[in-house]
LUMKOLBA-869061 format. One line per 3 residues: number of its first residue (from 1); their letters; for each residue z, x, y of N, C-alpha, C. Coordinates in nm, 2 decimals. Atoms other than C-alpha are relative to their C-alpha. Layout:
N
NUM> a> Z:X:Y:Z:X:Y:Z:X:Y; ...;
This chain:
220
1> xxx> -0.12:-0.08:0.03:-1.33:-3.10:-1.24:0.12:-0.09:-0.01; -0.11:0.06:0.02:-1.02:-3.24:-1.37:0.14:0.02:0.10; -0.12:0.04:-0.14:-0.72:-3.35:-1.13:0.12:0.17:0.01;
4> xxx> -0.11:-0.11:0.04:-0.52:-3.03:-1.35:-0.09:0.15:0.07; 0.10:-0.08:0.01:-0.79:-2.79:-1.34:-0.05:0.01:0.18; -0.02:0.02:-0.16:-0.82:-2.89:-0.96:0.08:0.07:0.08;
7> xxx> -0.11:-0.07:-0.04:-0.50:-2.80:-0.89:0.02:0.11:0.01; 0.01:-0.13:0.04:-0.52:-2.48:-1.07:-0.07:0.09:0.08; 0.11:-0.05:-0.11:-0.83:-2.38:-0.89:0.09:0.02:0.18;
10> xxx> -0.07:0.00:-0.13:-0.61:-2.44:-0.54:0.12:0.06:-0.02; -0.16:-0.08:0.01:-0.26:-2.27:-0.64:-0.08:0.19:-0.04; 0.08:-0.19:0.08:-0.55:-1.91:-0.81:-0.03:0.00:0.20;
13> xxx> 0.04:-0.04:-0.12:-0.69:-1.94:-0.45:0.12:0.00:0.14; -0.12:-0.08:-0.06:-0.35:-1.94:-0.24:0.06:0.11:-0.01; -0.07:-0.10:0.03:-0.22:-1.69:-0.46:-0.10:0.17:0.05;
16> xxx> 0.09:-0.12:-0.04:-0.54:-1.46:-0.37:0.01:0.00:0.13; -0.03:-0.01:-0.11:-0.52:-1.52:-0.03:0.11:0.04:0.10; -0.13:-0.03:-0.04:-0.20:-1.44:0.01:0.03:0.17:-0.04;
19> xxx> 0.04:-0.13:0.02:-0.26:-1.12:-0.16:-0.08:0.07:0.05; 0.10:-0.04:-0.08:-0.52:-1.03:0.02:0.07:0.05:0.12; -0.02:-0.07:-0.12:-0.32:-1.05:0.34:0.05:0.07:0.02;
22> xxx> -0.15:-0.08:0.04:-0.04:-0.85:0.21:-0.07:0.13:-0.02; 0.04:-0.13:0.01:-0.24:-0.57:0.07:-0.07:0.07:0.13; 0.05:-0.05:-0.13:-0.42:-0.55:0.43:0.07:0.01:0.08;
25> xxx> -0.10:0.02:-0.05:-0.11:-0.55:0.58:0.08:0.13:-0.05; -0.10:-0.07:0.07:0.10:-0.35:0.34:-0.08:0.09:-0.09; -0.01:-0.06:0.17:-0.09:-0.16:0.08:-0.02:-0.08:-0.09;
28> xxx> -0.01:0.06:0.14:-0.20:-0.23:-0.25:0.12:-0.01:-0.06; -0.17:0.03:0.00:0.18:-0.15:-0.30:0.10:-0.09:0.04; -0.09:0.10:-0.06:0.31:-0.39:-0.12:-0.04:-0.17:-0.08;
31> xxx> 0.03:0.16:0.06:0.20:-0.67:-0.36:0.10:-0.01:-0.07; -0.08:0.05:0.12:0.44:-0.80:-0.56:0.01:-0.15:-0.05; 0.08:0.13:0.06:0.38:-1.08:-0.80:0.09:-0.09:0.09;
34> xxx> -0.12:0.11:-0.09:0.72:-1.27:-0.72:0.03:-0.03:0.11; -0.01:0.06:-0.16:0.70:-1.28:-0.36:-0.10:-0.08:0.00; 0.17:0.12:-0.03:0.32:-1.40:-0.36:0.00:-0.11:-0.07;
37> xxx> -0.05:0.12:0.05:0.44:-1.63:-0.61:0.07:-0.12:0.08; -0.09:0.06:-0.04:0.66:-1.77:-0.47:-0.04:-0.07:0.19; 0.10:0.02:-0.14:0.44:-1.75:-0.09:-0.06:-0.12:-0.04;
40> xxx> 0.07:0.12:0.02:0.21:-2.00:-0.29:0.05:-0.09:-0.06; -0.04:0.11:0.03:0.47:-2.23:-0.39:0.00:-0.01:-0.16; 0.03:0.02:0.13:0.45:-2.13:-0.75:0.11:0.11:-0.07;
43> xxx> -0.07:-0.10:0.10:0.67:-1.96:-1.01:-0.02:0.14:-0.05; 0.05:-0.12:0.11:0.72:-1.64:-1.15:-0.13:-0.04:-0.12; 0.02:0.01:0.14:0.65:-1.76:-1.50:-0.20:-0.06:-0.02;
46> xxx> 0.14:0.05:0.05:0.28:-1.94:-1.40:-0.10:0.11:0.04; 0.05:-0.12:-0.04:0.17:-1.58:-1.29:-0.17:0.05:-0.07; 0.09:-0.04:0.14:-0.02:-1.52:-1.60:-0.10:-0.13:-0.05;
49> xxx> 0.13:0.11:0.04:-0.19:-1.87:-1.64:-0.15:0.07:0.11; 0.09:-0.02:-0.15:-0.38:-1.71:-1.30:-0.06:0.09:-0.06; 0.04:-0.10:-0.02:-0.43:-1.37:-1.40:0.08:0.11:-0.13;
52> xxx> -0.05:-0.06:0.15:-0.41:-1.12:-1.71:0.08:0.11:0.00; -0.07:-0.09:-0.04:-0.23:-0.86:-1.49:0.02:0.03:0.17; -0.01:-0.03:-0.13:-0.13:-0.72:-1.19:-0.08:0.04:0.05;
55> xxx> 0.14:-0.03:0.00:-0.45:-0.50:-1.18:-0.05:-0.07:0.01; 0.10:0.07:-0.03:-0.65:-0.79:-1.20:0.04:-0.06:0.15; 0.02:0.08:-0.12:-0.51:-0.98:-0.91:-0.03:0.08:0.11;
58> xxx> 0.03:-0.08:-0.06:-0.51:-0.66:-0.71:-0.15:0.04:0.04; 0.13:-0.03:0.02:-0.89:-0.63:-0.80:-0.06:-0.14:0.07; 0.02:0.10:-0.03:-0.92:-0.98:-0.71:-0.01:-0.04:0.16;
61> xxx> -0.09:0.05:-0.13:-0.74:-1.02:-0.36:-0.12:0.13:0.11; 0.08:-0.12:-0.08:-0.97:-0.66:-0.26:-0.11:-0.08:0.04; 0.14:0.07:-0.01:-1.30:-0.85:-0.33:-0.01:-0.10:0.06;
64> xxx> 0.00:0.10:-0.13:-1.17:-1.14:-0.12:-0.01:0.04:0.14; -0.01:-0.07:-0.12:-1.07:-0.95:0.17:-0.10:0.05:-0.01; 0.17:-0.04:-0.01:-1.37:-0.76:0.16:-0.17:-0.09:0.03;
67> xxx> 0.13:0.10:0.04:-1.62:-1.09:0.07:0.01:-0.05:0.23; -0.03:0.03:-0.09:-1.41:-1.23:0.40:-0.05:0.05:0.17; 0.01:-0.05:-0.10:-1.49:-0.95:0.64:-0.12:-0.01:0.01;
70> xxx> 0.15:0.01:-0.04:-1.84:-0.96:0.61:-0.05:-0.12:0.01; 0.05:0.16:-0.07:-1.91:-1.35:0.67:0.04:0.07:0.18; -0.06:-0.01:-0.12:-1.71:-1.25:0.99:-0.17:0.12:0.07;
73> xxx> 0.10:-0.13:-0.07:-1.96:-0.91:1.09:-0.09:-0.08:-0.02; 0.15:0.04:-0.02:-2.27:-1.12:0.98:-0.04:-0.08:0.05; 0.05:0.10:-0.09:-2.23:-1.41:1.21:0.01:0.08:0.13;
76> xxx> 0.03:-0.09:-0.09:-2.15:-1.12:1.46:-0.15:0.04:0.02; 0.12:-0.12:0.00:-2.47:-0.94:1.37:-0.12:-0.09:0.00; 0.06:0.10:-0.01:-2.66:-1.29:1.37:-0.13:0.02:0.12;
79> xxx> 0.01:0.00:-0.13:-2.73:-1.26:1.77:-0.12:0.13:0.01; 0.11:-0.10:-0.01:-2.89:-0.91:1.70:0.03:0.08:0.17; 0.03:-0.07:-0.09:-2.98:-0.64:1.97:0.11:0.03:0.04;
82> xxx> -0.10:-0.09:-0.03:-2.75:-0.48:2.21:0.16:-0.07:0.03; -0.13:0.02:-0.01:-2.51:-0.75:2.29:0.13:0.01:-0.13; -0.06:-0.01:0.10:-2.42:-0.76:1.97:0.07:0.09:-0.06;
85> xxx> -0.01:-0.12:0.06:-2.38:-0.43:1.88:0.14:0.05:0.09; -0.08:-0.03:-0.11:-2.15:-0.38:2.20:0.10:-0.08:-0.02; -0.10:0.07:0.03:-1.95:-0.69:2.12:0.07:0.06:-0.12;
88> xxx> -0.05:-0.08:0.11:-1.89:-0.54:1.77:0.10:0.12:0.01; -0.09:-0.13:-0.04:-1.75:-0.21:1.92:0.07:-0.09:0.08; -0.10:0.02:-0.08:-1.54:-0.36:2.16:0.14:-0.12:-0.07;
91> xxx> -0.07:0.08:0.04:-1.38:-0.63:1.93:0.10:0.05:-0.11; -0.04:-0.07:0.14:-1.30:-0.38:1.62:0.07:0.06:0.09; -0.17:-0.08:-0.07:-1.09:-0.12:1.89:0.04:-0.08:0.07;
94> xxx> -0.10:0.06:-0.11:-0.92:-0.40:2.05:0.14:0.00:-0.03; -0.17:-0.01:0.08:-0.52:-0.44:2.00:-0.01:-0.08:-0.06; -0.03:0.14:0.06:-0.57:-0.79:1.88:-0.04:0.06:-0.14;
97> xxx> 0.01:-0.03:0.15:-0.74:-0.63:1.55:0.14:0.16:-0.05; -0.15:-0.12:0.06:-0.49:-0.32:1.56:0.13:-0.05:-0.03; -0.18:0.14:-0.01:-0.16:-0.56:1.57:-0.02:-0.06:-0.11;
100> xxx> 0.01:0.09:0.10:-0.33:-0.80:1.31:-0.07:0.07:-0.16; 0.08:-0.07:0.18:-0.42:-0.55:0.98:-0.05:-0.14:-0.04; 0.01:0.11:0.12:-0.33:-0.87:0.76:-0.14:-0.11:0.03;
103> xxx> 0.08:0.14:-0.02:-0.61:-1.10:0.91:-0.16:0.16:0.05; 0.11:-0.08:-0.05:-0.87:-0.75:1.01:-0.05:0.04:-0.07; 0.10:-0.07:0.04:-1.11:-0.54:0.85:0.09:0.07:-0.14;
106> xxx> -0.03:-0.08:0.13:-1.04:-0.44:0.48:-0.04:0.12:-0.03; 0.05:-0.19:-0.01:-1.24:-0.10:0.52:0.06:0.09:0.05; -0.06:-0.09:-0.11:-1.03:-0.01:0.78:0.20:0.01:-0.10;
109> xxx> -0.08:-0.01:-0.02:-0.74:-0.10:0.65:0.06:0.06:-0.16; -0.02:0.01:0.13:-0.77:-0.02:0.27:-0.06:0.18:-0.09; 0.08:-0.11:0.07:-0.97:0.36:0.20:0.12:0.10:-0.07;
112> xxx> -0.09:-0.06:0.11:-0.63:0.55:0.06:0.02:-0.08:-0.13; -0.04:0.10:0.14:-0.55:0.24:-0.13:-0.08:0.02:-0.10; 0.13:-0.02:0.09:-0.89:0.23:-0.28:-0.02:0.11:-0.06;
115> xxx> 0.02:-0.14:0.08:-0.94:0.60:-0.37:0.07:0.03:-0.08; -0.11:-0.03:0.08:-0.65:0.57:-0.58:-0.02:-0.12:-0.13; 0.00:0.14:0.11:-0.72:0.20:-0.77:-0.15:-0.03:-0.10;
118> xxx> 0.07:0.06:0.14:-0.95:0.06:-1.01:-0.14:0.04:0.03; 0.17:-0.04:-0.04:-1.32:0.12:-1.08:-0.04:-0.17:0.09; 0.02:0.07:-0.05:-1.33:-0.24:-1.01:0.01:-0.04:0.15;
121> xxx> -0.09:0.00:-0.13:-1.16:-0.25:-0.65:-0.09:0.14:0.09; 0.10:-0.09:-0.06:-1.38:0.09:-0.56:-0.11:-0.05:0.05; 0.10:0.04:-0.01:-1.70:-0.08:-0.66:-0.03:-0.11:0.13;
124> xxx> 0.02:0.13:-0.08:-1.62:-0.38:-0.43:0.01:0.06:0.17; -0.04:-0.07:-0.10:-1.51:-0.14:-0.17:-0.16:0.10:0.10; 0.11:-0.07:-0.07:-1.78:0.08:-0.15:-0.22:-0.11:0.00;
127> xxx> 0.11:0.11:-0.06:-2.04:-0.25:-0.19:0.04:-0.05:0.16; -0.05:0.03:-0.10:-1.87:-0.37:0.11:-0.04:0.11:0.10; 0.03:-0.11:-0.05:-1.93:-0.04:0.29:-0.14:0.02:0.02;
130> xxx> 0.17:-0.02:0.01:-2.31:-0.03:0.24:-0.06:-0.13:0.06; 0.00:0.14:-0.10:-2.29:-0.42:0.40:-0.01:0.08:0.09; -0.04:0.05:-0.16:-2.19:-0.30:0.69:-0.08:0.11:0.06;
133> xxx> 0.10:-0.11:-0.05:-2.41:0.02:0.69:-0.13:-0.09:0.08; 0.14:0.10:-0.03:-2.73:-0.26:0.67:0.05:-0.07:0.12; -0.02:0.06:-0.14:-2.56:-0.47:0.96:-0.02:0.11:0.09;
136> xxx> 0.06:-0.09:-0.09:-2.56:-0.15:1.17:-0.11:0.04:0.05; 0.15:-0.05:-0.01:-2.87:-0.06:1.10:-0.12:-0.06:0.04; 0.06:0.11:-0.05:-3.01:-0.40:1.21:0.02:0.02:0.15;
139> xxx> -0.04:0.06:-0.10:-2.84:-0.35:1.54:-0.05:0.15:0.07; 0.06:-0.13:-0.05:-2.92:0.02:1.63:-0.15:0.06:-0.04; 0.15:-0.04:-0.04:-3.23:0.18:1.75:-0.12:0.03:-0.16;
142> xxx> 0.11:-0.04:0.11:-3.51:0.21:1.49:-0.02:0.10:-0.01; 0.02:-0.12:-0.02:-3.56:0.52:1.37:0.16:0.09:0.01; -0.12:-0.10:-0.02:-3.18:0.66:1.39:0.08:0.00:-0.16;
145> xxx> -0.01:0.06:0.14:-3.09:0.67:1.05:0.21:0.06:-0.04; -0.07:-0.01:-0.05:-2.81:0.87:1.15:0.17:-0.12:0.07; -0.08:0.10:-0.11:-2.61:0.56:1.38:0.10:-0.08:-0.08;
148> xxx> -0.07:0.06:0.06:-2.51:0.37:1.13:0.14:0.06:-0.05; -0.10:-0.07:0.05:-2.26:0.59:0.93:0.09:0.08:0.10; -0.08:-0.04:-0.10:-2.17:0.73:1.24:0.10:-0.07:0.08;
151> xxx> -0.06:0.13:-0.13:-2.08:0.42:1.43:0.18:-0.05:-0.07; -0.15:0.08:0.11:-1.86:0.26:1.09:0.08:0.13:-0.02; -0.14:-0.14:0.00:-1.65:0.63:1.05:0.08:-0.02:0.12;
154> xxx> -0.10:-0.02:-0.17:-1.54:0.63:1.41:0.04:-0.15:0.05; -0.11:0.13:-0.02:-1.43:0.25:1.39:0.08:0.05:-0.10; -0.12:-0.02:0.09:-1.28:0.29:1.09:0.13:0.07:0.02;
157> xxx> -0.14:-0.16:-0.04:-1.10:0.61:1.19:0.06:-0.01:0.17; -0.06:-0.01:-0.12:-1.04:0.52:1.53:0.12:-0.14:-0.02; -0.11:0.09:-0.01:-0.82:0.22:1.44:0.11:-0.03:-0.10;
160> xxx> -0.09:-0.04:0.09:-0.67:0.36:1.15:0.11:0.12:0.09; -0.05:-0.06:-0.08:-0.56:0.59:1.40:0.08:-0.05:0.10; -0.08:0.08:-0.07:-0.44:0.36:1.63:0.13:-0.07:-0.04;
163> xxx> -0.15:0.02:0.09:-0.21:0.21:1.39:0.11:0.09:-0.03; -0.03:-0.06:0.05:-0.08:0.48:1.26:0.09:0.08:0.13; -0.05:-0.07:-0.14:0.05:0.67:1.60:0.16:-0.09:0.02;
166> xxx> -0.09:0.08:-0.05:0.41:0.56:1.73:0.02:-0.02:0.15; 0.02:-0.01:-0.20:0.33:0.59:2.12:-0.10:-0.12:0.01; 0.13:0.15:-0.06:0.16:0.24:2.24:-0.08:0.06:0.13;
169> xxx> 0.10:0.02:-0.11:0.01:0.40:2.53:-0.13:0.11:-0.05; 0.08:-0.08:0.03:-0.13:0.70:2.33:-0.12:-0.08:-0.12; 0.08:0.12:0.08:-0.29:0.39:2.08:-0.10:-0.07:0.09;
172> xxx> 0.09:0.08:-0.09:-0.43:0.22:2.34:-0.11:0.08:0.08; 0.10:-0.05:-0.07:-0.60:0.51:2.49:-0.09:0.05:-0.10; 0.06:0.00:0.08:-0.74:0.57:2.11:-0.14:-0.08:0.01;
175> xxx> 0.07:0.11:-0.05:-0.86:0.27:2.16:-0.15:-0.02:0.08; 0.12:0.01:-0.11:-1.05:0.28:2.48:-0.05:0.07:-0.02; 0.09:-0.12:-0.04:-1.19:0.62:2.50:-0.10:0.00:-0.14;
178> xxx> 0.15:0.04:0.11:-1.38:0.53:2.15:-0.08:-0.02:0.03; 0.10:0.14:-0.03:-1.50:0.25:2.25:-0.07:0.04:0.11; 0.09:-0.05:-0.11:-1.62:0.39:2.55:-0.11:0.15:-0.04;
181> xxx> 0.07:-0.13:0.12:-1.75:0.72:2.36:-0.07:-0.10:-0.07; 0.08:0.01:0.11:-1.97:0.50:2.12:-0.05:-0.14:0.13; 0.09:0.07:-0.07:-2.10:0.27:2.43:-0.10:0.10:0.02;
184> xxx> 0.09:-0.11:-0.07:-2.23:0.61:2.61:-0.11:-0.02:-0.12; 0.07:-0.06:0.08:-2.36:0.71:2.28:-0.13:-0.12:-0.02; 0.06:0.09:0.04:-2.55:0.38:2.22:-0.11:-0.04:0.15;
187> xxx> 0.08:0.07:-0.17:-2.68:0.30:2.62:-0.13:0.08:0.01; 0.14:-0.05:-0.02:-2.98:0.54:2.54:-0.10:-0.12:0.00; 0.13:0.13:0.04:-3.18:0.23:2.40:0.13:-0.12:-0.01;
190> xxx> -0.02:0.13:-0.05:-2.91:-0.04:2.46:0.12:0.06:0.08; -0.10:0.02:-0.12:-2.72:-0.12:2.77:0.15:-0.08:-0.05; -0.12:0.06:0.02:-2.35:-0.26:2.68:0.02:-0.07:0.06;
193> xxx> -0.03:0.13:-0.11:-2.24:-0.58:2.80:0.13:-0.01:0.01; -0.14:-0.01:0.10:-1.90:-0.59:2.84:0.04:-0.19:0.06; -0.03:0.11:-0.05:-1.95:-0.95:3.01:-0.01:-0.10:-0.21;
196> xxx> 0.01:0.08:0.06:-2.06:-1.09:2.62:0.11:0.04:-0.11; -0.09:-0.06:0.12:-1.83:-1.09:2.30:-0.04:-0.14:-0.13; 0.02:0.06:0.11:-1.79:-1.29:1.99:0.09:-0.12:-0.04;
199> xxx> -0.06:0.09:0.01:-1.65:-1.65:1.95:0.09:0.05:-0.16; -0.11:-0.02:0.11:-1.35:-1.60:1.66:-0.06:-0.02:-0.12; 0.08:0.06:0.12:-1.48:-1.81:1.37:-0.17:-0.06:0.03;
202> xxx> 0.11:0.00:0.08:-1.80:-1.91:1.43:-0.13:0.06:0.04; 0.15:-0.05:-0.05:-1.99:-1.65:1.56:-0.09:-0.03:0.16; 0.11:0.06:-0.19:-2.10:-1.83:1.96:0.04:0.13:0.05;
205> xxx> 0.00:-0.07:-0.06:-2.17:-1.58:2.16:0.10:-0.08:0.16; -0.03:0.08:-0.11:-1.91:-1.65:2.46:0.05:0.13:0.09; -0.05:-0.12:-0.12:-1.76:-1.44:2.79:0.12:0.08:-0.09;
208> xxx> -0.13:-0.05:0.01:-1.53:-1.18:2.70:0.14:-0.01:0.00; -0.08:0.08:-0.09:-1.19:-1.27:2.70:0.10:0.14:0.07; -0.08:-0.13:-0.04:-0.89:-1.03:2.89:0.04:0.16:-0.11;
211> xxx> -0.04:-0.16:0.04:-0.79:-0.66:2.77:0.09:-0.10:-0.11; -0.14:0.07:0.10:-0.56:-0.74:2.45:-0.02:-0.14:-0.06; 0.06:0.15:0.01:-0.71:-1.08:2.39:-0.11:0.02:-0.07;
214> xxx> 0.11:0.00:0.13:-1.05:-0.98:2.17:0.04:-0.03:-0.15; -0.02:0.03:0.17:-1.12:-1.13:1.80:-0.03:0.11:-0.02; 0.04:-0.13:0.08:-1.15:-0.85:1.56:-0.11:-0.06:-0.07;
217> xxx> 0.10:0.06:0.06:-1.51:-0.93:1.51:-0.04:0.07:-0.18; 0.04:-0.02:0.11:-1.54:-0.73:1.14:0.13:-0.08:-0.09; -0.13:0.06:0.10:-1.18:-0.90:1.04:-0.03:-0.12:-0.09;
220> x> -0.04:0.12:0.06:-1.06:-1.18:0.82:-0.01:-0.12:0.08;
């Protein structure tokens, strides 16, 4: 690849990344070319060498955030069995992913956006969504066919909820009593650990760390 063509390639992939964080942060709304532009160090005017429209990069920047979260859940879901499944709940309701949309879970943070935007931005939405059904379904009891869909609603919705509230103590108790609500539910055939969790990037299974201090194991 040519030195130009190089470049190019590295100024398309700041600009999606930057969009990405923004829409998980803000809304598909909250993208605006000329800020992100200008976030990656680039002009208005070279907008269009990138991208044929605003729709496209918006279609673009979903299927990143989305591609993003699931590297993250599948080096979680690597380990298998119950620690895993227990680390996973406890990392998704933590504050650290409720405080950080821009760098968390694009399922969580994106289902109005989506029900409203493109076939393309759906499709990637609801492929992403059927990921994480299969990673569930790896981690919960054989035979429940049930768990899966149950487990990913009440993260989703418990930390859309969380956000969304303006009382921090009534967020934090969203929070816990989920996450403790979907241990019970799971302790029939696995026991919860709350001593293991999930190393940030690469997946090591390591100690827990304090309250307020967990990675958002499905995040960016």
């Amino acid at each position: 690849m040519g030195s130009s063509q190089a470049d190019k390639a590295a100024s398309h992939e700041r600009i999606v990344k930057a969009a990405a964080a923004r829409i998980r942060c803000d809304g598909v709304e909250g993208v605006g070319v000329a800020d992100l532009m200008r976030e990656a160090g680039l002009t208005h005017g070279a907008f269009y060498r990138h991208f044929g429209s605003r729709d496209d990069l918006v279609a673009e920047a979903v299927e990143a955030a989305l591609a993003h979260g699931s590297k993250r859940a599948e080096a979680a879901a690597h380990h298998g069995g119950p620690e895993a499944l227990a680390a996973t709940i406890d990392a998704y309701l933590s504050p650290l992913h409720r405080d950080k949309p821009e760098t968390g879970c694009a399922v969580a943070a994106l289902p109005a956006d989506i029900a409203r935007s493109s076939q393309r931005a759906r499709a990637a939405y609801t492929a992403q969504v059927r990921r994480y059904l299969d990673l569930l379904a790896g981690l919960t009891p054989a035979g429940e066919p049930d768990d899966p869909p149950f487990i990913l609603a009440t993260l989703v919705g418990a930390i859309a909820l969380a956000r969304a509230v303006d009382d921090p103590g009534l967020s934090d108790e969203i929070l816990e009593r989920v996450a403790l609500m979907l241990h019970r539910h799971i302790q029939g055939e696995y026991a919860p650990s709350a001593a293991i969790g999930i190393a940030h990037d690469s997946g090591i299974p390591r100690p827990a760390p304090r309250a307020g201090e967990r990675d958002a194991t499905f995040g960016a």
